[in-house]
C-alpha positions as CSV (number, residue, x, y, z in Angstrom):
1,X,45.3,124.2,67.4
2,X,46.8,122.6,64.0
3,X,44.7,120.4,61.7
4,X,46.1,117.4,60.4
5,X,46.4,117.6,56.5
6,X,45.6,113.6,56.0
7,X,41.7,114.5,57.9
8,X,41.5,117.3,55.0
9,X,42.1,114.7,52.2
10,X,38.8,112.7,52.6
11,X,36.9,115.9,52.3
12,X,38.7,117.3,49.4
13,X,37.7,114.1,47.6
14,X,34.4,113.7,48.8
15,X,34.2,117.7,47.7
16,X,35.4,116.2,43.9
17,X,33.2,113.8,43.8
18,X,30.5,116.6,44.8
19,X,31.2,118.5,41.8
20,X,31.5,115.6,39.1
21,X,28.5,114.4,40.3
22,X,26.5,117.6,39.7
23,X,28.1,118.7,36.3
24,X,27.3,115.2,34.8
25,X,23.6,115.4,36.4
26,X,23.3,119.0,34.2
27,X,24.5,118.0,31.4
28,X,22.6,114.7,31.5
29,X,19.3,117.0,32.2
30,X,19.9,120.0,30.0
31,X,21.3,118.5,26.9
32,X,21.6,113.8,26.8
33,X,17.8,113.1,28.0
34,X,16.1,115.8,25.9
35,X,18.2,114.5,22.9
36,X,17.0,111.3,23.7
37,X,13.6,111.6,23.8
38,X,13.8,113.4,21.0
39,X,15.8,111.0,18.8
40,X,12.8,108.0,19.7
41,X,10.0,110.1,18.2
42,X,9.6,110.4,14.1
43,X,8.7,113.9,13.0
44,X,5.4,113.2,9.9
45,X,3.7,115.4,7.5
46,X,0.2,115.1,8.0
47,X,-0.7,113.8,4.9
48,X,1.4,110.7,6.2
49,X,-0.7,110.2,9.1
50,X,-4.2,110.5,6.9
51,X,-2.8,107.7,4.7
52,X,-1.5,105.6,7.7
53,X,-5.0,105.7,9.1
54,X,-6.6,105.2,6.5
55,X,-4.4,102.0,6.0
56,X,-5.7,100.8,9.4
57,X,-2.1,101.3,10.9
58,X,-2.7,103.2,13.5
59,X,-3.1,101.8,16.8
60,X,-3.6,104.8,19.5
61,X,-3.6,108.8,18.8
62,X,-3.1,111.5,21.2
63,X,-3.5,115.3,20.9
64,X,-1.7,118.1,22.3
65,X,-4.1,121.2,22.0
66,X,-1.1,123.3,23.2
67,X,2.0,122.5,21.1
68,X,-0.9,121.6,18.2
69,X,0.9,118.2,17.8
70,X,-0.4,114.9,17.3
71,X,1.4,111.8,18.5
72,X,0.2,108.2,17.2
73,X,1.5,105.3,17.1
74,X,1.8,102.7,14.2
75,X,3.1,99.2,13.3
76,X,5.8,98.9,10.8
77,X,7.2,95.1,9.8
78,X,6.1,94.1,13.3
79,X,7.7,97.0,15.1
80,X,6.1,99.8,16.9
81,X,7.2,103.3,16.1
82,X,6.1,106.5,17.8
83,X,5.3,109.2,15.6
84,X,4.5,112.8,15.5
85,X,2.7,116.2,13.0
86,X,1.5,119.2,13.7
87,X,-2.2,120.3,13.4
88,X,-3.8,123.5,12.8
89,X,-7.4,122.7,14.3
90,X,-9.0,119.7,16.0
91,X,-12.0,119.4,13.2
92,X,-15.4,117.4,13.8
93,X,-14.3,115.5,11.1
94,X,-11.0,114.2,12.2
95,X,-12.4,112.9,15.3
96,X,-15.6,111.1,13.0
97,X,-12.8,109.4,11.1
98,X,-10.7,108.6,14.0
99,X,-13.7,107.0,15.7
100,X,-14.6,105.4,12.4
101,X,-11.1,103.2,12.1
102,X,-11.2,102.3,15.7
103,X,-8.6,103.9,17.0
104,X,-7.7,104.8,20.7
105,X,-7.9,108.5,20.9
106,X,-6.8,110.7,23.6
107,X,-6.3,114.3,24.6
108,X,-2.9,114.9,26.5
109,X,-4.0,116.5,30.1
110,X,-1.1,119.2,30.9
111,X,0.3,118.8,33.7
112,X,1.8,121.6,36.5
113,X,4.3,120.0,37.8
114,X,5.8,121.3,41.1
115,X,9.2,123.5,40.9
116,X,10.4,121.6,43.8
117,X,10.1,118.0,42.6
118,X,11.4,118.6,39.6
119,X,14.3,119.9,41.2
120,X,14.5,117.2,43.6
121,X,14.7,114.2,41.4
122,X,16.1,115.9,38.4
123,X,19.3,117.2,40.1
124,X,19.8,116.5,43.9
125,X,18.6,112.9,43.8
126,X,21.0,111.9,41.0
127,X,23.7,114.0,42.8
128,X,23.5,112.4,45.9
129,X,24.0,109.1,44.1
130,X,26.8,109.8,42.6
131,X,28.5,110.9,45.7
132,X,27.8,108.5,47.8
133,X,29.1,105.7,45.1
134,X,32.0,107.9,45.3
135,X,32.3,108.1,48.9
136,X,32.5,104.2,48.4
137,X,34.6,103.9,46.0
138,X,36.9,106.1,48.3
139,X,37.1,104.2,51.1
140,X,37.6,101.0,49.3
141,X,40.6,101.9,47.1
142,X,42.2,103.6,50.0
143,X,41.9,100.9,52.5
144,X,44.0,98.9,50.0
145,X,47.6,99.7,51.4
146,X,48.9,97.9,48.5
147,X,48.8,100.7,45.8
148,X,45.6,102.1,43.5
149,X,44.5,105.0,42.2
150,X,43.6,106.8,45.5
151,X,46.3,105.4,47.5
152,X,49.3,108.0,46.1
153,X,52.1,108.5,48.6
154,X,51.7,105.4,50.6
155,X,54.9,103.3,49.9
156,X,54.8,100.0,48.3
157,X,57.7,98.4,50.3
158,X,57.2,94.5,51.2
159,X,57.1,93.8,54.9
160,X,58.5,90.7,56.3
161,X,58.4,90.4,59.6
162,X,60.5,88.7,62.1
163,X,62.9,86.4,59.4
164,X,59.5,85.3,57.7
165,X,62.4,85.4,54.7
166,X,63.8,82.2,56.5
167,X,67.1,83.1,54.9
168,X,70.1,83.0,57.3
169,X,74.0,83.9,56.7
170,X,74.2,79.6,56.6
171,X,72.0,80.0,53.1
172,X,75.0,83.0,51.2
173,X,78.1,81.6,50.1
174,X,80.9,83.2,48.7
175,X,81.2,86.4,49.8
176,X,82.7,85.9,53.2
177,X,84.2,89.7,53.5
178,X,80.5,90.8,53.2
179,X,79.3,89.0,55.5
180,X,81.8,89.7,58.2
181,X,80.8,93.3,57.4
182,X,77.3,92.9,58.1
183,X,77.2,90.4,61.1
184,X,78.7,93.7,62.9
185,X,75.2,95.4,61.7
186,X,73.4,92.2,62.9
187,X,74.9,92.5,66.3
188,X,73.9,95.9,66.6
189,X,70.1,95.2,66.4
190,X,70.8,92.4,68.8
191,X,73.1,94.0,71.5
192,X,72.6,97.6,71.0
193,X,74.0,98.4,74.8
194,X,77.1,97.3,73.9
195,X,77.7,100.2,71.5
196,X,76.3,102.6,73.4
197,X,78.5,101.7,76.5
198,X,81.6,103.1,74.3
199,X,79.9,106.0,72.4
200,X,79.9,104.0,69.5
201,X,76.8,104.4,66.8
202,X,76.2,102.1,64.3
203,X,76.1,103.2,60.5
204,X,72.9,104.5,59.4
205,X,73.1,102.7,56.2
206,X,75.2,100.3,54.2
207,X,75.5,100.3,50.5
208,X,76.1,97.1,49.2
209,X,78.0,96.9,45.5
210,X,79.0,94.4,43.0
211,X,77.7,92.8,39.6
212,X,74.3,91.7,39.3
213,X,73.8,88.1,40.4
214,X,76.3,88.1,43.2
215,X,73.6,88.1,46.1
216,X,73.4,91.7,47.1
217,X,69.5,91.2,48.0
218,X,70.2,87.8,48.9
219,X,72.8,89.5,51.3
220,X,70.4,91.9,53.0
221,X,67.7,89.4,53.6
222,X,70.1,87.1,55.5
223,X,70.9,89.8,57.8
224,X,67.1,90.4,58.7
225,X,66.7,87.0,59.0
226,X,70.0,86.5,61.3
227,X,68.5,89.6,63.2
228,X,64.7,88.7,63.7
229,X,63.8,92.1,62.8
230,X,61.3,93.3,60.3
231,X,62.7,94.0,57.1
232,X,61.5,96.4,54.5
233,X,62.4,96.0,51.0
234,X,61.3,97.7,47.9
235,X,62.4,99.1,44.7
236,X,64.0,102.1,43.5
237,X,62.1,102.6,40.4
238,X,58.4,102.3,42.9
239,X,59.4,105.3,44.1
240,X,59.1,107.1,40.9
241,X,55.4,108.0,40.1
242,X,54.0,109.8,36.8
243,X,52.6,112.6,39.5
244,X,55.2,115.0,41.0
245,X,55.9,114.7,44.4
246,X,54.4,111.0,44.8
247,X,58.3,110.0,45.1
248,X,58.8,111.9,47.8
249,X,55.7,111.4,49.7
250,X,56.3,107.6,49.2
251,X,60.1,108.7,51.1
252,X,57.9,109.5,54.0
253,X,55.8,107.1,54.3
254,X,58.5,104.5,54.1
255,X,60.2,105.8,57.0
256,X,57.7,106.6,59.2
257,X,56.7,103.2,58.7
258,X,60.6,101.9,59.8
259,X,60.5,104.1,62.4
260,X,57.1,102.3,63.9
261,X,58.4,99.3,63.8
262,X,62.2,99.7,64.9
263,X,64.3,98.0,65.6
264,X,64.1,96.9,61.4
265,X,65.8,97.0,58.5
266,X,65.0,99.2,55.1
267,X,66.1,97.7,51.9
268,X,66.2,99.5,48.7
269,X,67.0,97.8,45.9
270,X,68.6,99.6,42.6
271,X,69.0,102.7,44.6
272,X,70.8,104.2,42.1
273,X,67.1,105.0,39.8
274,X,66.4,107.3,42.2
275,X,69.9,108.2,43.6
276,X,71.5,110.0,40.6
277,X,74.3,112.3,40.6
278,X,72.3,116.2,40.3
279,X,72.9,118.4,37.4
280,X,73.0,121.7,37.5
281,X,70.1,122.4,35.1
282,X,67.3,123.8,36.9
283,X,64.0,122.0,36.7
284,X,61.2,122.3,39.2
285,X,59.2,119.3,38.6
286,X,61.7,116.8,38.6
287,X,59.8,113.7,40.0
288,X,63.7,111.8,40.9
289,X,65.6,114.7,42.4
290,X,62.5,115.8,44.5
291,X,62.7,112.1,45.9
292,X,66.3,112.0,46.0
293,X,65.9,115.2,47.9
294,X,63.4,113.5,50.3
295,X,65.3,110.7,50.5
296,X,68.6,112.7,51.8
297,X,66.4,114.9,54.2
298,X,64.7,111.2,55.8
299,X,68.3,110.0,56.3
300,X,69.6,112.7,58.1
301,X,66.6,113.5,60.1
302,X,66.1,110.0,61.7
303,X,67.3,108.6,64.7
304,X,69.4,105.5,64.0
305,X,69.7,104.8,67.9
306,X,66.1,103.3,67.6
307,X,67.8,100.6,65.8
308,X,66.7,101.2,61.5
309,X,69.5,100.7,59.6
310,X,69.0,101.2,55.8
311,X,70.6,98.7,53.3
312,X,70.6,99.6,49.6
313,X,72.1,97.6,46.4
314,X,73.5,98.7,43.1
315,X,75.6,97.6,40.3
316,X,76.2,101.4,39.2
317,X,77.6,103.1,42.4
318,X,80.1,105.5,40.0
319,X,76.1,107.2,39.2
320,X,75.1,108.3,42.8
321,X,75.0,111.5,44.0
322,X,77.9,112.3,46.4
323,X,75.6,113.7,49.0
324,X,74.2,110.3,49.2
325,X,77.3,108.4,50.0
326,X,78.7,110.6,52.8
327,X,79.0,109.9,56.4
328,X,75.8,109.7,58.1
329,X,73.9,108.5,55.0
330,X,75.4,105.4,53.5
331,X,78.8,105.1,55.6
332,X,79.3,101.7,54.8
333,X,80.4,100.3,51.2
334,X,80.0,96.8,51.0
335,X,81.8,95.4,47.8
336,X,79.3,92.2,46.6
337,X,82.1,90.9,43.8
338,X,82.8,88.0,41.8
339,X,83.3,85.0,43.9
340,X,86.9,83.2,43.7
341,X,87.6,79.9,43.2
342,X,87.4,78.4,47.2
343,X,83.7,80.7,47.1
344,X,82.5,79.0,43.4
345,X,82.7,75.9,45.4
346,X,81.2,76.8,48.4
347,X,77.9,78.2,46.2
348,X,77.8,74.9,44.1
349,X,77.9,73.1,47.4
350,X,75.0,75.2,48.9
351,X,72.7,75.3,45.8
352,X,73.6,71.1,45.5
353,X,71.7,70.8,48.5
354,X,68.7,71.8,47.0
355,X,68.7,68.7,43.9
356,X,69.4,64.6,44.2
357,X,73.5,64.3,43.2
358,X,75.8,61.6,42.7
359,X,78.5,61.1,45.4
360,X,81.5,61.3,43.5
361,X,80.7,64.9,41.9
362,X,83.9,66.8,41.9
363,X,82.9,70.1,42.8
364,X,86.2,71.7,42.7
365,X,86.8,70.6,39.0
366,X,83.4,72.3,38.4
367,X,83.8,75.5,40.0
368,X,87.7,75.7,37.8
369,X,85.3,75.3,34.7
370,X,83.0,78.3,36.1
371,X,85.4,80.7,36.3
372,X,84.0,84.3,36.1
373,X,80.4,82.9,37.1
374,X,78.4,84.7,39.4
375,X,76.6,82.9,42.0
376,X,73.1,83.7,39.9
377,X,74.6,82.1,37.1
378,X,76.0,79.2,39.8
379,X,72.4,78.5,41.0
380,X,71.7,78.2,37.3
381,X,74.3,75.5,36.8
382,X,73.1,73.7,39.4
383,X,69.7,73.5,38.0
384,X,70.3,72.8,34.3
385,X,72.2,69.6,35.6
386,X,68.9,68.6,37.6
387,X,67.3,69.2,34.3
388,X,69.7,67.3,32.1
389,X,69.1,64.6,34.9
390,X,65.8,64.4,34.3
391,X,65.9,64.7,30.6
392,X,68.0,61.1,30.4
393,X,65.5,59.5,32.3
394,X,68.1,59.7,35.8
395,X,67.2,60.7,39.9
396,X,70.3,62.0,40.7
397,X,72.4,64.5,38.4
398,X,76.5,63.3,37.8
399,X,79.5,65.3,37.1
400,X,78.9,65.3,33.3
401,X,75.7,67.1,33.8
402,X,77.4,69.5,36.1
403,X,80.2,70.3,33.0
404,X,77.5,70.4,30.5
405,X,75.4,72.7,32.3
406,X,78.5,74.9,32.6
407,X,78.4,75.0,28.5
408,X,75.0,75.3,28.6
409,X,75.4,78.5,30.8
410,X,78.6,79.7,28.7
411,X,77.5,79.0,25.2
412,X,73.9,78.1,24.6
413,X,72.2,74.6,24.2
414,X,73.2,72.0,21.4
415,X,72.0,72.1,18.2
416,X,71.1,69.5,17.2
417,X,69.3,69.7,13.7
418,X,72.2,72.1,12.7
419,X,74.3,69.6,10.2
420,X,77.5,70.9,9.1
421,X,78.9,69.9,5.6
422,X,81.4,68.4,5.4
423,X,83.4,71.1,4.0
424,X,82.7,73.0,6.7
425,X,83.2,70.8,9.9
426,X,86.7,70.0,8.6
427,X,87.7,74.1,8.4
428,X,85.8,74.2,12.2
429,X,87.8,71.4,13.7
430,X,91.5,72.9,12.4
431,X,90.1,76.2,13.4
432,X,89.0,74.8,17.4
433,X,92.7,72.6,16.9
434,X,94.4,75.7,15.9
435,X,93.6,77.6,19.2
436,X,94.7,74.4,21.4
437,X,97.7,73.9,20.2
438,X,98.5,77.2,19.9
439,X,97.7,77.6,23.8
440,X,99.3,74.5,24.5
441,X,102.5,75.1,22.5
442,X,102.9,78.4,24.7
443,X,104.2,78.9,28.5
444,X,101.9,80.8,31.1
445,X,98.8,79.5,28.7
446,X,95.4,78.3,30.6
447,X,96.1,74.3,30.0
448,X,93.1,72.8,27.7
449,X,89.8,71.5,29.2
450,X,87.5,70.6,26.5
451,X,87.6,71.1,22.3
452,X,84.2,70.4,20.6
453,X,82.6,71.5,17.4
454,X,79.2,70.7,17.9
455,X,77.0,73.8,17.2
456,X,75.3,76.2,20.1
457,X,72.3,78.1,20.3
458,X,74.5,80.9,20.9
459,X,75.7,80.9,17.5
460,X,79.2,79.1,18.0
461,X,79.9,76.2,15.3
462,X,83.0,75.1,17.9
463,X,84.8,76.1,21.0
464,X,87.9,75.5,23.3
465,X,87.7,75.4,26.8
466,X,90.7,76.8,28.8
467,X,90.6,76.3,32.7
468,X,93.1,77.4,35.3
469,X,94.7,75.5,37.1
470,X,94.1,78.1,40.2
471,X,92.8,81.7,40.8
472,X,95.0,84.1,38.9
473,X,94.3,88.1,39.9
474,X,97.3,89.7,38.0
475,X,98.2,89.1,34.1
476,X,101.4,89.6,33.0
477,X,102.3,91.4,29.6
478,X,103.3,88.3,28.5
479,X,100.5,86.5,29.3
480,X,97.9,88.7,27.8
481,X,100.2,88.8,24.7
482,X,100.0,84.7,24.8
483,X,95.7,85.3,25.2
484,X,95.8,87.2,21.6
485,X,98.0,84.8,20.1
486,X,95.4,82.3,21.0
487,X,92.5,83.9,19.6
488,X,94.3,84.3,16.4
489,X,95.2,80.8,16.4
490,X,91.9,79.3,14.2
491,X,92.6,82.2,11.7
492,X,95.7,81.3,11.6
493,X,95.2,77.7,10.9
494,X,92.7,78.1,8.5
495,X,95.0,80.2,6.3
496,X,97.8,77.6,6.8
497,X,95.5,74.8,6.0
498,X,92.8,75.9,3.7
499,X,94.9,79.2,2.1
500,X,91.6,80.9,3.0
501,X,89.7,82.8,5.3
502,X,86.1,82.6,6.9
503,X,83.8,84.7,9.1
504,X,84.1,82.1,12.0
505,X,87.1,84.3,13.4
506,X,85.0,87.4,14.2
507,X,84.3,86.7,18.1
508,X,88.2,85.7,18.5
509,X,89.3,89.1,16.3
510,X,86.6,91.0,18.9
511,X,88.3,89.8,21.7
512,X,92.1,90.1,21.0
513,X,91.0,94.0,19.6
514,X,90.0,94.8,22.8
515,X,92.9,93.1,24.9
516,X,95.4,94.7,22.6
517,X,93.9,98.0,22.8
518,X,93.5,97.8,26.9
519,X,97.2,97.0,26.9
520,X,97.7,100.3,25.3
521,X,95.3,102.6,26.9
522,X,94.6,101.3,30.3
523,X,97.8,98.5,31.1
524,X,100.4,101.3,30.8
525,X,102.3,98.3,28.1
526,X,103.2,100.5,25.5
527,X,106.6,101.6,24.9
528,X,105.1,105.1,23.3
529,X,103.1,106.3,25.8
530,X,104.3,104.7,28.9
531,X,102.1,104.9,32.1
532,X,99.4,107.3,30.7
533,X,95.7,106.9,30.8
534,X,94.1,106.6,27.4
535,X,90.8,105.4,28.2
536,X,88.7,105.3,31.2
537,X,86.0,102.5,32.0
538,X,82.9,103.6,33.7
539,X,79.9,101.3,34.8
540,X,82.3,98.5,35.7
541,X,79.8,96.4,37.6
542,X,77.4,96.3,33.5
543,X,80.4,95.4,31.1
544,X,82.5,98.6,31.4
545,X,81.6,101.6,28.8
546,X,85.3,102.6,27.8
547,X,85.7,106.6,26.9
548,X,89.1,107.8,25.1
549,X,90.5,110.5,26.7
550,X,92.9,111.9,24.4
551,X,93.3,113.6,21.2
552,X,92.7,112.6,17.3
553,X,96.3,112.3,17.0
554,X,96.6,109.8,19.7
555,X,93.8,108.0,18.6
556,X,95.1,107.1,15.3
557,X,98.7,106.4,16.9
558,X,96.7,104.0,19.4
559,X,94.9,102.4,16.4
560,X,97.8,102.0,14.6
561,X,100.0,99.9,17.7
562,X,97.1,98.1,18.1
563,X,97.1,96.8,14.8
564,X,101.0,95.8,15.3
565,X,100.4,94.0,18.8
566,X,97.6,91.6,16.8
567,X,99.4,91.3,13.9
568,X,103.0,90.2,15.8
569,X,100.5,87.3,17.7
570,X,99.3,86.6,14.5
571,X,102.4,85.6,12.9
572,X,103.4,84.1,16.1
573,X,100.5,82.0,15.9
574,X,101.2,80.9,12.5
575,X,104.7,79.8,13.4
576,X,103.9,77.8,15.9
577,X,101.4,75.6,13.7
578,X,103.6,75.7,11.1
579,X,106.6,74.4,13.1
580,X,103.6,71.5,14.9
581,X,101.7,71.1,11.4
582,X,102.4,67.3,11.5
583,X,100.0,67.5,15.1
584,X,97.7,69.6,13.5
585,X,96.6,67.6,11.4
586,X,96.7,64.3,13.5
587,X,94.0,66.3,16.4
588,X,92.1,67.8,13.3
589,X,91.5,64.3,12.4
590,X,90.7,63.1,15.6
591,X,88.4,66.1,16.7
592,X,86.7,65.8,12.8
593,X,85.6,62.0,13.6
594,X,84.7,62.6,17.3
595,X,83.3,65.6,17.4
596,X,84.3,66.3,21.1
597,X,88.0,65.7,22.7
598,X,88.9,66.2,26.1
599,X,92.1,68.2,27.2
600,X,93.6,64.8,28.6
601,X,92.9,63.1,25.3
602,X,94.5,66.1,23.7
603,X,97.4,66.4,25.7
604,X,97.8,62.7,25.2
605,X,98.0,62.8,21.4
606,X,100.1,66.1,21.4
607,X,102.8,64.3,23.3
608,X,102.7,61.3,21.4
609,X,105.8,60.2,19.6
């Protein structure tokens, strides 16, 4: 017959609480109360206690004939204190005087006190207490399912139960691909005969990648919601505990859980804190790889017939451990990218619904001005135009809170108690002028959507807006050469104009550093080193972390034709304000006293005769 190990665990913990319970009670008996009854009792010569009854002090007196030790108490500045001296003999004399000052006087009647009661209520009484508050204690922490001290190993996942989510594949826009992917999944929980008719079996789990923001939990929700399943979600990082082996025995839990309740869906966000790639260095209380272990062992072992499909989101899938993304684990790889153009639109259209908006709101226009936006940072659009709304005192938000909110998003709220001098605005608006017509004066250049040089939070004293026309995938050598020249553009006019320079180029030298540099060691657009790998870009989901991968030698030659791709834009740049300088001035002028110009307005005085 086998014992379950969960019946043992009650009793291992009562057994604890057992043993606390009678070291505290020994050391409470042998060494605190002694000290403590000690401590309230002042030691006195007897000379002290003559003089204090003589002074008519002393209230009550009581003798100990066997320790020789008298114990009276007194009055001191309205307090009572107990005190004690020794005694050689009890005299005829001392007990005249005592009777003479009226004082109370006793003889302390020992005692023989039984071996058994004292054991009783010195030791097992008190130890029975603090088991059974224990016991209590016990039973309370681990009926909490939630978490606690005393409820290690029991998973912390969220359960929402047949679409309580009340998200649906009507409520994700933009990412049409992945959803195709996953109605496949959907009908699967729904129709699971037709699958099994073929020999087909569904994938045990699907992983879904892309940036954060684009909806990957958003995703998996929609498809427990389209499925009317239960759907478990939790956390990579709640699997980690301070304890070793917690992880793991949270692993368990969780599927044992799934497997109750299947047909369901497990979600496991940020898989990749627990799903690391494995070293080789040996280490035997590793909290992660013991879970990731766990985790590898659940996915194999269960039976995805029953209907649990597992669902997990990262934005760093180059980091897992290969053993977790082949077939029969995670067969699926859901890409959750950037959304285009057509799926910008579709988000601002869905998140729209939620707010009070004019009729004639042109969301196209706006999702052109979001380009690169996530459909986090979408939903955040959306809102800050509500806002802006409400701030003027409006119901209903218009288009030019929707392009606002797309600044506000991009770079920061105005600032509005930041005054520029005069000086200064007048270098800012040749410097915002010198990038528009420097864009505007090339071919293949984004047209211009909005100049202003009203200071951000972000830190920007100016910018130029450049929106596409349409959604562009591929840049030509040309075209990125035509991006560079634009960033050095306000450099370049502030040295034409002012014969001077200023830190207001850093961001712009930043950016056409690194686009140079990318031609060189990832585009393959170098003459010198042809289609070779220079650099490699891992976490490309977070920003990209670029590595070199060559020598020193290579390094400095890269260096060096970097410096000669900006510095050929550069000069470029300064031709073509030097051949438009008449212009430059005339939209310096204009943006100086307006503060703001539009790219039609631009455009309008640029072809001016």
């Amino acid at each position: 017959m086998t014992t379950n190990p969960d019946n043992k665990k009650p009793q291992k913990v009562l057994a604890t609480y057992v043993i606390i319970a009678l070291v505290v009670t020994l050391v409470l008996n042998i060494f605190v109360m002694p000290w403590l009854m000690e401590r309230s009792v002042k030691e006195t010569s007897y000379r002290d206690f003559l003089m204090n009854l003589d002074a008519g002090q002393i209230k009550e007196v009581e003798f100990d004939a066997e320790s020789y030790t008298i114990y009276y108490t007194i009055e001191v500045n309205e307090r009572t204190q107990i005190c004690k001296t020794g005694i050689l003999n009890m005299s005829d004399e001392l007990i005249e005087r005592l009777y003479t000052s009226g004082v109370d006087f006793t003889s302390v009647i020992p005692t023989q006190s039984s071996p058994l009661m004292n054991l009783l209520f010195g030791f097992i009484l008190p130890m029975v207490i603090f088991a059974a508050i224990g016991q209590m204690l016990f039973k309370k922490m681990n009926s909490n399912m939630a978490g606690g001290a005393m409820s290690f190993g029991k998973s912390n996942a969220k359960v929402y139960v047949k679409s309580s989510t009340g998200i649906k594949f009507s409520d994700v826009a933009g990412e049409d691909e992945a959803k195709e992917l996953l109605t496949e999944i959907v009908d699967y929980l729904h129709n699971p005969e037709k699958y099994r008719e073929i020999g087909a079996s569904m994938p045990k789990g699907a992983l879904l990648v892309g940036p954060p923001g684009t909806g990957k939990t958003l995703l998996a929700k929609a498809v427990a919601g389209e499925a009317d399943v239960p759907f478990f979600s939790i956390s990579g990082s709640e699997f980690v505990e301070m304890f070793v082996g917690m992880g793991a025995a949270k692993v368990r839990d969780l599927f044992k859980q799934a497997n109750e309740k299947a047909p369901c869906i497990v979600f496991i966000d940020e898989i990749d804190t627990i799903g690391k790639k494995r070293d080789g260095n040996f280490s035997g209380n590793d909290e992660r790889e013991q879970t990731l272990n766990q985790l590898l062992t659940e996915m194999d072992g269960f039976d995805g017939s029953k209907g649990v499909v597992i669902l997990a989101a990262t934005n760093r899938p180059d980091s897992l451990d290969p053993a977790l993304l082949r077939p029969g684990r995670f067969d699926r790889r859901i890409p959750v990218e950037l959304p285009d153009l057509q799926g910008r639109e579709d988000i601002l259209r869905v998140h729209a619904k939620k707010i009070k908006i004019a009729d004639n709101v042109n969301f196209r226009d706006i999702a052109k001005a979001a380009s690169g936006a996530s459909g986090a940072e979408l939903a955040n659009i959306v809102n800050e135009a509500a806002l802006r709304a409400v701030r003027d005192g409006r119901c209903f938000a218009t288009q030019a809170d929707m392009e606002e909110s797309i600044e506000v998003v991009i770079a920061g709220y105005q600032k509005k108690n930041r005054v520029l001098s005069e000086k200064e605005k007048l270098i800012v608006s040749y410097h915002e002028i010198g990038h528009a017509l420097v864009a505007a004066m090339q071919t293949n250049s984004a047209p211009v959507h909005k100049i202003t040089i009203i200071p951000r939070t972000s830190g920007a004293l100016g910018y130029t807006m450049q929106v596409e026309d349409g959604e562009h995938f591929l840049m030509s050598k040309e075209e990125i050469e035509n991006k560079i020249a634009t960033f050095t553009g306000g450099r370049a006019a502030e040295e034409l104009i002012f014969h001077s320079i200023t830190t207001g180029a850093s961001n712009d030298i930043e950016q056409a550093t690194r686009l140079a540099r990318a031609m060189i060691t990832r585009y393959g657009m170098s003459d010198e080193f042809d289609m070779v790998a220079m650099e490699h870009i891992s976490n490309q989901y977070l920003g990209g972390d670029a590595s070199l991968a060559c020598s020193a030698e290579t390094q400095t030659q890269i260096d060096q034709k970097t410096v000669e791709v900006v510095r050929a834009q550069h000069e470029k740049a300064l031709k073509i304000l030097q051949d438009n300088i008449s212009k430059l001035h005339e939209l310096a002028k204009y943006l100086y006293e307006h503060e703001t110009i539009t790219g039609e307005d631009f455009m309008d005085i640029l072809l001016r005769k």
